[in-house]
C-alpha positions in Angstrom: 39.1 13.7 -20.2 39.8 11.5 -16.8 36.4 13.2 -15.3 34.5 11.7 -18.4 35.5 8.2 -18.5 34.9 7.8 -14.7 31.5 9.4 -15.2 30.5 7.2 -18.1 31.7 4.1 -15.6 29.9 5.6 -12.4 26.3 5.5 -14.7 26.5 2.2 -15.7 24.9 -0.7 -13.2 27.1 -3.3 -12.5 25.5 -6.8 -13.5 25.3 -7.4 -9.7 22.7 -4.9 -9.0 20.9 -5.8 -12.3 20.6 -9.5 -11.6 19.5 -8.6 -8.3 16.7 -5.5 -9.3 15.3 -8.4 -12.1 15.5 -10.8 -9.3 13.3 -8.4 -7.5 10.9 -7.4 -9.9 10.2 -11.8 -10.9 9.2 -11.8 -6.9 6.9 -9.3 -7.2 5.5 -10.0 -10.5 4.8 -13.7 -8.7 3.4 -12.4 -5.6 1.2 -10.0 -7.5 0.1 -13.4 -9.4 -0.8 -15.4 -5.8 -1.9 -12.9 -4.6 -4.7 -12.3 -7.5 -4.9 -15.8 -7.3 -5.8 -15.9 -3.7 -8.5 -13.4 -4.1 -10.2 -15.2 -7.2 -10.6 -18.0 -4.7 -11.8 -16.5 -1.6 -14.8 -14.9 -4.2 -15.4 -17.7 -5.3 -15.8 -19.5 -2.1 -16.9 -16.4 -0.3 -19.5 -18.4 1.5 -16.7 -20.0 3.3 -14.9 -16.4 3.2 -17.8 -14.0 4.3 -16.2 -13.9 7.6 -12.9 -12.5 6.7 -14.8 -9.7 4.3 -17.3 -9.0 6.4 -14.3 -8.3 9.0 -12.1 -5.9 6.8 -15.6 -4.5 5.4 -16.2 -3.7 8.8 -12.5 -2.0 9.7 -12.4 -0.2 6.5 -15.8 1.8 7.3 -15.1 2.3 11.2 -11.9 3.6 9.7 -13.5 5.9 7.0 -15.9 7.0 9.5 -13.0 8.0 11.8 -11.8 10.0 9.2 -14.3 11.7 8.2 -15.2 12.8 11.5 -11.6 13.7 12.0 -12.0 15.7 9.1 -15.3 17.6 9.5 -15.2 17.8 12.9 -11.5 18.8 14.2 -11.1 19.0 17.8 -10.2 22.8 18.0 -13.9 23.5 16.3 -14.6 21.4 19.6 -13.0 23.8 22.1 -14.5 26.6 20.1 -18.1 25.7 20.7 -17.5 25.2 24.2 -15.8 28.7 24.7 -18.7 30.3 23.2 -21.4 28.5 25.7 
C-alpha cells in the first residue's frame, strides 16, 4: 500500500520542472519564429545575401560530394585495386 502512494508521487512532475520544460518549449517556439523570420528576409533581400548562400550552397555540395565519394569509393576498394596491379 506504502509502495503505491510513493509510486503515484514519484510520476507526478513537480511544478518546478513544469514551469521550467514550458519555459523551454516558449524559447524555442520564439527562436523557431526569428529564425523563420530571419530567413524571409535574407530571400527577400537575397541580392544583398547571395554571398552568404552562395557560401553554404557551396559547403553543402563539397560536403555531399565528400560523401558520396566516401560512399562509392571506400578506401579499402582503393588498396584492392592496387594489390591486383
Amino acid at each position: 500500500m506504502g509502495n503505491s502512494i510513493s509510486n503515484s508521487q514519484n510520476d507526478q512532475t513537480s511544478p518546478v520542472k513544469r514551469d521550467v520544460s514550458i519555459e523551454r518549449a516558449e524559447k524555442e517556439k520564439q527562436c523557431e519564429c526569428l529564425h523563420a523570420k530571419m530567413q524571409e528576409c535574407m530571400e527577400t533581400h537575397s541580392d544583398y545575401y547571395h554571398p552568404i548562400f552562395a557560401a553554404a550552397r557551396e559547403a553543402g555540395d563539397k560536403a555531399i560530394h565528400r560523401e558520396v565519394q566516401a560512399f562509392i569509393i571506400p578506401s579499402s576498394v582503393g588498396r584492392d585495386l592496387k594489390e591486383w596491379s
